[in-house]
VOTOR-698894 format. One record per residue: residue in one letter; y, z, x negated of N, C-alpha, C in turn. Coordinates in steps of 0.2 Angstrom, whole numbers, padded with zeros to 4 digits, always signed. Layout:
// residues N
AYZXYZXYZX ...
END
This chain:
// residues 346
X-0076-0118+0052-0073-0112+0054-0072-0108+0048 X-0066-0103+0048-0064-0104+0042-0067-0097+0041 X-0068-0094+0035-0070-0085+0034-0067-0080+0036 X-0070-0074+0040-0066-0070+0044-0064-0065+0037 X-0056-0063+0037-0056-0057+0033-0052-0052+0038 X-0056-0046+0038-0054-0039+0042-0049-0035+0038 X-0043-0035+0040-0039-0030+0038-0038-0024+0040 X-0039-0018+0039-0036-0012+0041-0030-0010+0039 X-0027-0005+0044-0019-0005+0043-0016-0013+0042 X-0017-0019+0048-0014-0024+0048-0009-0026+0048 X-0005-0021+0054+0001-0017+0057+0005-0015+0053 X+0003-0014+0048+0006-0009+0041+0010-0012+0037 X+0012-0009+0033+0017-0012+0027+0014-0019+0023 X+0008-0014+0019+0007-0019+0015+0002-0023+0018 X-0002-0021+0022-0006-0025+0028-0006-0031+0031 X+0001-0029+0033+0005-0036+0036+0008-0038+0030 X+0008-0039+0028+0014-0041+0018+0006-0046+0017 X+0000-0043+0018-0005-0046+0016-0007-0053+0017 X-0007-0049+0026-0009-0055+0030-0006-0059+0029 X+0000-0061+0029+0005-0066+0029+0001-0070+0022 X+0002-0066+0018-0002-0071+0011-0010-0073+0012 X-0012-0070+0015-0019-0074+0018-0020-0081+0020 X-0016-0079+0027-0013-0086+0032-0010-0090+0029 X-0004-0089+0027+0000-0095+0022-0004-0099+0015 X-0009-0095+0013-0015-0097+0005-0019-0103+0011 X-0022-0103+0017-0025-0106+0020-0033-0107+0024 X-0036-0102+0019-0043-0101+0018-0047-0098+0022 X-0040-0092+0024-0046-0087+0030-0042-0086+0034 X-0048-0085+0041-0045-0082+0047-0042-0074+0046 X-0039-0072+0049-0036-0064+0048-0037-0062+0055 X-0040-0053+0055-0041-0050+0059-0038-0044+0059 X-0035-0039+0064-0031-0034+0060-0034-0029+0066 X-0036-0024+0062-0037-0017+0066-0034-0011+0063 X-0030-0008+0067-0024-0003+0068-0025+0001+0074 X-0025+0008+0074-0024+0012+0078-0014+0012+0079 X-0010+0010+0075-0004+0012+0076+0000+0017+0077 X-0004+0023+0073-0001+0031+0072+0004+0029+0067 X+0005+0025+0063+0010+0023+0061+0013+0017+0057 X+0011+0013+0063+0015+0008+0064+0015+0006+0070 X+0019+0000+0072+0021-0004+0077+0017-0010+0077 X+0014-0010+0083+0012-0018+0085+0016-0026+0083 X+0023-0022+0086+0028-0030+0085+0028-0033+0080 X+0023-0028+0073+0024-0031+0067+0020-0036+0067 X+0015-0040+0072+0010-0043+0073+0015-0050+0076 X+0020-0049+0080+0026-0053+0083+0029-0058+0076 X+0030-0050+0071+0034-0053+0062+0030-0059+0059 X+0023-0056+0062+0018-0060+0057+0018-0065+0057 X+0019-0067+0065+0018-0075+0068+0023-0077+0069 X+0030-0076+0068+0035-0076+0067+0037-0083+0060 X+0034-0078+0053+0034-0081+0048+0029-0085+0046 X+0021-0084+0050+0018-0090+0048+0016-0095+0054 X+0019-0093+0058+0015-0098+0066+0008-0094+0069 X+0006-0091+0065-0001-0089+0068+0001-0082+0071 X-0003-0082+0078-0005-0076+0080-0012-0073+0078 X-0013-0067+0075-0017-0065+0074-0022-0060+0078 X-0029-0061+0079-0033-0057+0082-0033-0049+0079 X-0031-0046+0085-0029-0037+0083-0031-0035+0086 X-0036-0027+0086-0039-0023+0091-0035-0015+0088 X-0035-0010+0093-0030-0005+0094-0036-0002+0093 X-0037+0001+0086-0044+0006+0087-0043+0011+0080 X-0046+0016+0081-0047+0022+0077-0053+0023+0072 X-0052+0022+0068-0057+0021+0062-0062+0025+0061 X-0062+0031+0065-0064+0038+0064-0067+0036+0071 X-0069+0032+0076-0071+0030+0081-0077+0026+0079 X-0084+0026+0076-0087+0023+0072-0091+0019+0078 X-0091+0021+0088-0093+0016+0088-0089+0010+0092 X-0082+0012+0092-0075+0008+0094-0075+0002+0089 X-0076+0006+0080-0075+0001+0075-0082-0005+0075 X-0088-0002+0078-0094-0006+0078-0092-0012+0080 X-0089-0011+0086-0089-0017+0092-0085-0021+0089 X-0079-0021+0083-0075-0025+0083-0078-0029+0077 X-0082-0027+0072-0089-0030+0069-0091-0033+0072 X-0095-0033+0077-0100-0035+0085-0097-0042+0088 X-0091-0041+0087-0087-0046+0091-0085-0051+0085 X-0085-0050+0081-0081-0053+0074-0089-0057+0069 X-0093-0060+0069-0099-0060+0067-0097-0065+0059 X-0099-0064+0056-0099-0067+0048-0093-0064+0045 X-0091-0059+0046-0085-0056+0040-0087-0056+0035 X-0081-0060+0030-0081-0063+0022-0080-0057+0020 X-0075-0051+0021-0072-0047+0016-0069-0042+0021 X-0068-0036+0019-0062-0032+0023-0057-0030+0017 X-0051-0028+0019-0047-0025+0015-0044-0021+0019 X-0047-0014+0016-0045-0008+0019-0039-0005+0017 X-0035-0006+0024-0026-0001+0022-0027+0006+0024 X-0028+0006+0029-0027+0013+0035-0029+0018+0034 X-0024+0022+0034-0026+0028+0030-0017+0032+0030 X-0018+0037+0031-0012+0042+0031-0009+0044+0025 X-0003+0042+0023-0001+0043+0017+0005+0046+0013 X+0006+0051+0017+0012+0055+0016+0013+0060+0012 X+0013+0060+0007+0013+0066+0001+0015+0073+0003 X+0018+0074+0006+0023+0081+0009+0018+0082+0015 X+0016+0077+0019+0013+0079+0024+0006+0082+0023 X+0004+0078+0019-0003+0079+0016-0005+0087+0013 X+0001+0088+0012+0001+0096+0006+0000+0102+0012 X+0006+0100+0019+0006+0103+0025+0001+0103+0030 X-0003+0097+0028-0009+0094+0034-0017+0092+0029 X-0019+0099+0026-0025+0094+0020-0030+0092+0024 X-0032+0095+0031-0039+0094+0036-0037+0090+0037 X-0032+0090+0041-0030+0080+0044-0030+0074+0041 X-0027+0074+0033-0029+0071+0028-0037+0071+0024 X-0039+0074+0024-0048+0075+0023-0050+0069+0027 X-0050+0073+0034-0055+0069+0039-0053+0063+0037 X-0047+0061+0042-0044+0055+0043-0045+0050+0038 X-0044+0050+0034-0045+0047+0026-0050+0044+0026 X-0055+0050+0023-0063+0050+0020-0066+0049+0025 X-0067+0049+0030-0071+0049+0038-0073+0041+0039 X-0067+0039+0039-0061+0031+0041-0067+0027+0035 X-0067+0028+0030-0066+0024+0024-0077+0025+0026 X-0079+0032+0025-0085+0031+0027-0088+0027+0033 X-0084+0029+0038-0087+0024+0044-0086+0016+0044 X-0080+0013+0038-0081+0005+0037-0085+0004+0034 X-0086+0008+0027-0092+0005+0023-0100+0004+0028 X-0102+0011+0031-0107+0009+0035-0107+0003+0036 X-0101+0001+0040-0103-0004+0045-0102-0012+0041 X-0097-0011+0035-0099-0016+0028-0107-0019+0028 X-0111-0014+0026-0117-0012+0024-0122-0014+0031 X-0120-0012+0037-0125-0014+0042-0122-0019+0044 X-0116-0024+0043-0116-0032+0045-0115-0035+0040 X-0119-0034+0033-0119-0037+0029-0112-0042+0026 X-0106-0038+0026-0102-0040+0023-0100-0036+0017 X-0099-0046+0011-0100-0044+0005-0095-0041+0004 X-0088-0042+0003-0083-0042-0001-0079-0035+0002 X-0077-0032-0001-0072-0024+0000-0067-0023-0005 X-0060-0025-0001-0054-0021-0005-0052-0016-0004 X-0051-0009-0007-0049-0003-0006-0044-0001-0007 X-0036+0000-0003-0029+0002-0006-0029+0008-0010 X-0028+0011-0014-0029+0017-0019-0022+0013-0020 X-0022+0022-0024-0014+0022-0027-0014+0027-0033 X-0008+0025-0038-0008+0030-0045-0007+0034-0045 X-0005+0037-0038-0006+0045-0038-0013+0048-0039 X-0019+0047-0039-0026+0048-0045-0025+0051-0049 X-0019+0048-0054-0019+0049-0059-0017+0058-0061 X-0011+0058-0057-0008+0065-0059-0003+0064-0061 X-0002+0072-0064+0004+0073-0071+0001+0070-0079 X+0001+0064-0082-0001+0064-0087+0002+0064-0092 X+0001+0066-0100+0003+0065-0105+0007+0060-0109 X+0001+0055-0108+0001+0047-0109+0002+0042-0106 X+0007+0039-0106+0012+0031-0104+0012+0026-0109 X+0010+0020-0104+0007+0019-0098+0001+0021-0097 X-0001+0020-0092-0006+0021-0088-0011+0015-0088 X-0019+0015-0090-0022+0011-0090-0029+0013-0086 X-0033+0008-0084-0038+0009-0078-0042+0015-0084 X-0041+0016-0090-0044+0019-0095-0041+0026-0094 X-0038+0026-0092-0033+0036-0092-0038+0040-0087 X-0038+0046-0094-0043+0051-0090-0036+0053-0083 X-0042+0053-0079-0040+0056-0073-0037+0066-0070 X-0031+0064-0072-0031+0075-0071-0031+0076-0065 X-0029+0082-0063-0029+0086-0056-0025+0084-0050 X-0026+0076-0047-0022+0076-0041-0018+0078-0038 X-0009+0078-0037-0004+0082-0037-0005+0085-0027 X-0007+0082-0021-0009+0082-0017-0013+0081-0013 X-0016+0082-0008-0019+0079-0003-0023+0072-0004 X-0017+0070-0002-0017+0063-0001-0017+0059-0008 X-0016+0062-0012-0018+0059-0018-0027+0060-0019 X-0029+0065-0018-0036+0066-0017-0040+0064-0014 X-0038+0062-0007-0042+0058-0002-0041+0048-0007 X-0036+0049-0010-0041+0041-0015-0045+0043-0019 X-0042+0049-0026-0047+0048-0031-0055+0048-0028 X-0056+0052-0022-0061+0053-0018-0065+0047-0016 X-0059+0043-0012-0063+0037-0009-0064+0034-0013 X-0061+0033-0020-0063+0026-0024-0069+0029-0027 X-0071+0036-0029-0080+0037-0029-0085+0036-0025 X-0083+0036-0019-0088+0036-0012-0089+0028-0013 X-0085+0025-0015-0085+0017-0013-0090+0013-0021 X-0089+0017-0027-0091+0015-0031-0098+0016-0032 X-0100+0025-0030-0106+0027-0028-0110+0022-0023 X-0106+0021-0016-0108+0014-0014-0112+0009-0013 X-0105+0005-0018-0107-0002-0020-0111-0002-0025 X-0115+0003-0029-0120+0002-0035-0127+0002-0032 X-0127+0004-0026-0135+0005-0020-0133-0001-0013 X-0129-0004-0014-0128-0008-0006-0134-0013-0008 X-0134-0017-0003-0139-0022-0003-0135-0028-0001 X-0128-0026-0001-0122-0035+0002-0117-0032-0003 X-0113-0027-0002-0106-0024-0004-0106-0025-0010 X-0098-0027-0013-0095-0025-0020-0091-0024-0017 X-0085-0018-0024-0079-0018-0022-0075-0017-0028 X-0068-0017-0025-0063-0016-0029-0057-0013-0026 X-0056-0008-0031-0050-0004-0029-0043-0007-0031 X-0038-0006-0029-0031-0009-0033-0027-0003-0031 X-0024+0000-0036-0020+0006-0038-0014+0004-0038 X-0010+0006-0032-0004+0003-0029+0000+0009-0037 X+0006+0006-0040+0012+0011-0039+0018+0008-0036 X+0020+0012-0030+0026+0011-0027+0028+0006-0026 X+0024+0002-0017+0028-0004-0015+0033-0004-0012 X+0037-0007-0015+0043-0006-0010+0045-0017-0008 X+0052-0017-0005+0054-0023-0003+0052-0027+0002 X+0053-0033+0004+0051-0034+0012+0052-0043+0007 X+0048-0044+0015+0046-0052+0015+0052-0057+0012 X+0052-0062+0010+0058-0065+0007+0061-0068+0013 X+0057-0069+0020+0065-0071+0024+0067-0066+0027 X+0067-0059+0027+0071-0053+0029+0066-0052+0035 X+0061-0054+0036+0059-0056+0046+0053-0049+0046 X+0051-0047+0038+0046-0040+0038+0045-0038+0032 X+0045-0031+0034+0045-0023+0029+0044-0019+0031 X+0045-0014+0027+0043-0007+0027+0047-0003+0035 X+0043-0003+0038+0045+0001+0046+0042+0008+0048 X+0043+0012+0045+0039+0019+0047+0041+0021+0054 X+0037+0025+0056+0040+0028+0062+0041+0033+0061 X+0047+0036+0063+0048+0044+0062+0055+0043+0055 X+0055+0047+0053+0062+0050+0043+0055+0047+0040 X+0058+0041+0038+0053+0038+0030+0052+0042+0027 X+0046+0043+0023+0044+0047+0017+0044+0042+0009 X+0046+0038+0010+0042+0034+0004+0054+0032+0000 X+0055+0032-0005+0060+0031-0009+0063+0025-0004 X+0066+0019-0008+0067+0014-0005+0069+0014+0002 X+0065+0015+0009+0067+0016+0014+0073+0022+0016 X+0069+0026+0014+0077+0032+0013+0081+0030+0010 X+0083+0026+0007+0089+0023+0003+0093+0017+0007 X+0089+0016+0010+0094+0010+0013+0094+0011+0023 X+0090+0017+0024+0091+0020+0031+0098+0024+0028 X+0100+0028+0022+0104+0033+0021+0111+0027+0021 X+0110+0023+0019+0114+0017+0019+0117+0015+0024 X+0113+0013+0029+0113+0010+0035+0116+0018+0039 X+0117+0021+0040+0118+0028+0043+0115+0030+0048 X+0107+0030+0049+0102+0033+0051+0099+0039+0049 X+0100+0039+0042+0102+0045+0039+0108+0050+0036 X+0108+0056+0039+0116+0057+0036+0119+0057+0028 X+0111+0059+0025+0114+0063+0017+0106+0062+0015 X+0106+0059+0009+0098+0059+0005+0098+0064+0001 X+0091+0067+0000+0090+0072-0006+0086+0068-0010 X+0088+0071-0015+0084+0068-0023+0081+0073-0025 X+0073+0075-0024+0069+0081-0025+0070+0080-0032 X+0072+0086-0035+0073+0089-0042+0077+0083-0046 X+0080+0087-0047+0086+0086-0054+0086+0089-0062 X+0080+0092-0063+0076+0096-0070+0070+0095-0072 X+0068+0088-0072+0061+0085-0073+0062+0082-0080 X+0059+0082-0085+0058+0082-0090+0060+0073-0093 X+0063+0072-0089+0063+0063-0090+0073+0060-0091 X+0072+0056-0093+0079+0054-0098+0086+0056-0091 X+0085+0055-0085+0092+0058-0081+0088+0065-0075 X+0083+0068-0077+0081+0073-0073+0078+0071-0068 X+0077+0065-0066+0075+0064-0057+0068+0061-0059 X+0064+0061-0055+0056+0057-0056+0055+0052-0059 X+0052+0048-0063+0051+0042-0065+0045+0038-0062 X+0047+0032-0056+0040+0030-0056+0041+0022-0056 X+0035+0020-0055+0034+0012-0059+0035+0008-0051 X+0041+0005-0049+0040+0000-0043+0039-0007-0041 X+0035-0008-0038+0033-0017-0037+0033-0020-0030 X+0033-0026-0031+0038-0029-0024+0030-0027-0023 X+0031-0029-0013+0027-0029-0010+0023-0037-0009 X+0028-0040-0010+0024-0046-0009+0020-0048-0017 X+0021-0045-0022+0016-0045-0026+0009-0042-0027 X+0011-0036-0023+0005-0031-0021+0001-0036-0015 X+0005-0040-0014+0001-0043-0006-0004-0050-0013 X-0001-0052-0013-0003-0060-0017-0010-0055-0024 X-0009-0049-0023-0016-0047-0027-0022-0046-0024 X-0021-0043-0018-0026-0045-0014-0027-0049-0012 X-0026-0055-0011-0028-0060-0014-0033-0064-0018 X-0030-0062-0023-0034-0064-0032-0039-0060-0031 X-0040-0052-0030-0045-0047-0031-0052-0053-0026 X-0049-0054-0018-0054-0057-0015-0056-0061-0019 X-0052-0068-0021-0054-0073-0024-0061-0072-0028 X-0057-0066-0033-0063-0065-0037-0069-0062-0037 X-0069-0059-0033-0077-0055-0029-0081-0062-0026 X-0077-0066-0023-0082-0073-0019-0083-0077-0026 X-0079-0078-0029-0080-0083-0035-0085-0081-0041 X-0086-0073-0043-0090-0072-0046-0097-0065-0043 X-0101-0069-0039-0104-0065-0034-0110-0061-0038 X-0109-0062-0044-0116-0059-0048-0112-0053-0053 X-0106-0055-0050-0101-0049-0056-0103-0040-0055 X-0097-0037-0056-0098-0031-0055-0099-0027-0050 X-0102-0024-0048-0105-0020-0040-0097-0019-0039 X-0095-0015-0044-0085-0010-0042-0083-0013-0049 X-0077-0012-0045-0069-0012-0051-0066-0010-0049 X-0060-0005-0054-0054-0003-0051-0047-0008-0057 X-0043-0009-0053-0035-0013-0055-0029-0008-0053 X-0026-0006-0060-0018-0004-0057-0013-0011-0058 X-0009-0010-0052-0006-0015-0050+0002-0012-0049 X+0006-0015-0054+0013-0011-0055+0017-0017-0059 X+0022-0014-0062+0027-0018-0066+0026-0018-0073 X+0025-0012-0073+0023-0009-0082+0032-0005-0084 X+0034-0005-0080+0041-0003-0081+0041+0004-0076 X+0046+0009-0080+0046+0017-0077+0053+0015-0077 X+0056+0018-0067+0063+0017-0064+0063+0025-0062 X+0068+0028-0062+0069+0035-0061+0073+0034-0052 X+0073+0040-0051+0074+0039-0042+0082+0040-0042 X+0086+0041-0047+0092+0042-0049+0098+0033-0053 X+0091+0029-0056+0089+0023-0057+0090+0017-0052 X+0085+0020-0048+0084+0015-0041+0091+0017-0038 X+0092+0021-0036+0100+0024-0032+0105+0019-0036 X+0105+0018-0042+0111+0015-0045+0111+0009-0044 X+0105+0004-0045+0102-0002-0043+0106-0002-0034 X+0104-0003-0031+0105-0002-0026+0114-0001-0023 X+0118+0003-0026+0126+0005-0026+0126-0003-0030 X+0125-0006-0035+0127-0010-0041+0125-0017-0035 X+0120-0018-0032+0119-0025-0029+0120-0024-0021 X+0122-0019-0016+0126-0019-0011+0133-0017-0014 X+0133-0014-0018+0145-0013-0018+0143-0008-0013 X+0139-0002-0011+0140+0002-0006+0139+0010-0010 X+0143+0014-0009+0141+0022-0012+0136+0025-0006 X+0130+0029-0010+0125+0031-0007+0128+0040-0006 X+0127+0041+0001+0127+0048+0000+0123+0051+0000 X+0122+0056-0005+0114+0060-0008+0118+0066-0011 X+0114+0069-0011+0112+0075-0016+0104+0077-0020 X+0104+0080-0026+0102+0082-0030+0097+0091-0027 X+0092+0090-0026+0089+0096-0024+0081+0099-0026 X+0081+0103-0023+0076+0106-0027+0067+0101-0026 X+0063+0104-0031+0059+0099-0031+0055+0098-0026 X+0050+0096-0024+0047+0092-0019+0039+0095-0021 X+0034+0098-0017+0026+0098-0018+0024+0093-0018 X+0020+0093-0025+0013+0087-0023+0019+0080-0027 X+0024+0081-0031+0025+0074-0033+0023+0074-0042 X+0024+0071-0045+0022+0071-0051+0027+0070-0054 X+0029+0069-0060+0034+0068-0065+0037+0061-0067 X+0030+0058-0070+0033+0051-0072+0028+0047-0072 X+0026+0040-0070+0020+0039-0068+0025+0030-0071 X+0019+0028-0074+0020+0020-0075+0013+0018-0077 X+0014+0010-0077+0007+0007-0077+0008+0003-0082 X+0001+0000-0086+0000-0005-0089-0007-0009-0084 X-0003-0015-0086-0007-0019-0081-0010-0023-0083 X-0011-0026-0088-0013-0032-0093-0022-0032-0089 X-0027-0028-0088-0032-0029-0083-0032-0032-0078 X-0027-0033-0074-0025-0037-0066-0025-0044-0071 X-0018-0045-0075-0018-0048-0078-0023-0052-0080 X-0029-0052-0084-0032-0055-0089-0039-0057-0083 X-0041-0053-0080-0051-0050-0076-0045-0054-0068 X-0039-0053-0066-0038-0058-0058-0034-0061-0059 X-0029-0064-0064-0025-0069-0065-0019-0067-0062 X-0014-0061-0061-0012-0061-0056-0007-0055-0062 X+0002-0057-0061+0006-0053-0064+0010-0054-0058 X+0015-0048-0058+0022-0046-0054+0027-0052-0058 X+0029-0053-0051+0032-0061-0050+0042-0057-0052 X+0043-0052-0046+0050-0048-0044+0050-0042-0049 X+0058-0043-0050+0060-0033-0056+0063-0031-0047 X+0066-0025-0050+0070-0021-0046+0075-0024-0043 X+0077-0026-0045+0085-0029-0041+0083-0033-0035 X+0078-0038-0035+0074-0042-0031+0074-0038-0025 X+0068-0033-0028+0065-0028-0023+0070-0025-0018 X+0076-0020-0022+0082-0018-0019+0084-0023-0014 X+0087-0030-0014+0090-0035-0012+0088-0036-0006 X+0080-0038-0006+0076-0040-0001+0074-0033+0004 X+0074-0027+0002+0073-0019+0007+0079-0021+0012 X+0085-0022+0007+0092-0021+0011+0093-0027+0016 X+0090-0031+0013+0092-0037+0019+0084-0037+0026 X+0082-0032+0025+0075-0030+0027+0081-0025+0034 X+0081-0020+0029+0086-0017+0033+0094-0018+0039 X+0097-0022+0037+0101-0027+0040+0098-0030+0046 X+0092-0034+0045+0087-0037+0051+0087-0030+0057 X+0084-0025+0054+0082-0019+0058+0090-0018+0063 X+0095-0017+0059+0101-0015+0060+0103-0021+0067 X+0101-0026+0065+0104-0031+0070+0098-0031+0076 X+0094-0029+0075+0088-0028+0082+0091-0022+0085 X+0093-0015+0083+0094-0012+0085+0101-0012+0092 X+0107-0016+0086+0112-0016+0093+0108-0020+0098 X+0104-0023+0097+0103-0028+0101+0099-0030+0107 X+0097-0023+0106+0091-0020+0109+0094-0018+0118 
END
């Protein structure tokens, strides 16, 4: 029987991006626990779609400590979890900081519990480079002092990646590792899954090729007067499916060296800063389509310019970003096309 790995947020972007690299590496069984507040079930249809496997899924709320028991209960030898699920909207979070508190840190607290009372070793945590802030200094290394969280939801990481390190240096099973997303964007390489929000996308990428698609009528580009070479944001983008294939390594390497360190944190990016203004041109250059956007004022809770140096992933998991931009662009659009043709067809 092969090793259980528990995925939260299975349903999810990178969840599902995940699983599919779990399943197709060969080694573990995949179970996926998703309450679905924002995502879609069918994305479990996508999964099995691309790999043959149906995956076992339960519909449950992470903040439900003893709905999550029972999925433990029922699941007996979990090798690892890797935790998605978690609410992650920058603008919402500024608008909704109690909902984002609970929900977040609640979630994250009632899985370690139950890490730690059924004895499983291994813990991935999604974090992201918003931690970081506004900084001075580019790139970005797991070594950059940490400033004052631009949002919420960037809080509810810097916070959980202390609970969990706080954690992991008293458990009596747990390690863990965090991995410090910057901005996945791009979909599965046969167009069959991606980024599917429910509701107006919040996240760049998807708003670009919805506005494209004419589900959106007009994009805005929050600020135009940011201190960077064309005025618009600068941030560091990486395929999804290399974010997926780390998670991965990260597991490998918690089972392979069981005596190693209680916690680690990994940023995981390109080491390349792409402006929002950048990415639009990318995009018009590899569809041959004109975007329509406008330029507007700034956006709360976003940062300035945020890039990563990765050579840590690199050297401690073995693992570099495989796709540039154009990839990422190519594969969203054709992400998007798939959705466009489900849509008439529906």
């Amino acid at each position: 029987m092969k090793p259980i790995i528990l995925i939260t947020g299975g349903s999810g972007y990178i969840g599902s991006h995940t699983a599919i690299e779990l399943i197709n590496e060969g080694r573990y069984e995949v179970v996926s626990l998703d309450s679905h507040v924002n995502s879609s079930n069918r994305t479990l249809d996508r999964i099995e779609e691309i790999t043959g496997t149906r995956i076992r899924a339960y519909d449950v709320d992470l903040c439900d400590l003893a709905a999550t028991r029972q999925v433990f209960a029922d699941n007996q030898g979990i090798a690892g979890v890797v935790h998605f699920a978690a609410l992650k909207s920058v603008g919402d979070s500024v608008e909704n900081p109690l909902g984002y508190y609970e929900n977040n840190l609640l979630s994250l607290i009632n899985i370690l519990k139950l890490c730690e009372e059924f004895a499983v070793p291994n813990f991935i945590f999604s974090s992201s480079c918003s931690i970081y802030g506004n900084i001075s200094s580019l790139p970005v290394t797991e070594e950059t002092l940490v400033s004052e969280p631009e949002s919420p939801y960037a809080y509810t990481k810097l916070v959980g990646e202390r609970i969990i390190r706080d954690f992991c240096q008293i458990s009596q099973h747990v390690r863990g590792i965090s991995l410090r997303y910057f901005n996945p964007v791009g979909s599965h390489a046969s167009g069959l899954n991606g980024e599917a929000p429910i509701g107006r996308p919040n996240n760049l990428v998807p708003v670009i090729t919805q506005t494209a698609a004419g589900l959106i009528p007009q994009m805005t580009v929050f600020g135009g007067d940011y201190p960077t070479r064309d005025g618009s944001c600068v941030r560091d983008y990486i395929h999804v499916t290399d974010i997926a294939i780390a998670h991965l390594k990260a597991l490998d390497h918690l089972v392979k060296h069981p005596d190693g360190k209680a916690y680690d944190a990994f940023n995981l990016g390109s080491g390349q800063g792409v402006s929002v203004l950048e990415a639009i041109e990318a995009f018009e250059r590899i569809t041959g389509q004109q975007l329509n956007y406008v330029v507007g004022p700034r956006r709360p809770g976003d940062v300035v310019a945020i890039y990563s140096d990765c050579s840590k992933a690199r050297d401690v998991l073995g693992w570099t970003p495989q796709y540039g931009i154009d990839e990422m662009i190519a594969s969203a659009w054709k992400w998007q096309l798939r959705l466009n043709a489900e849509r008439v067809n529906a």
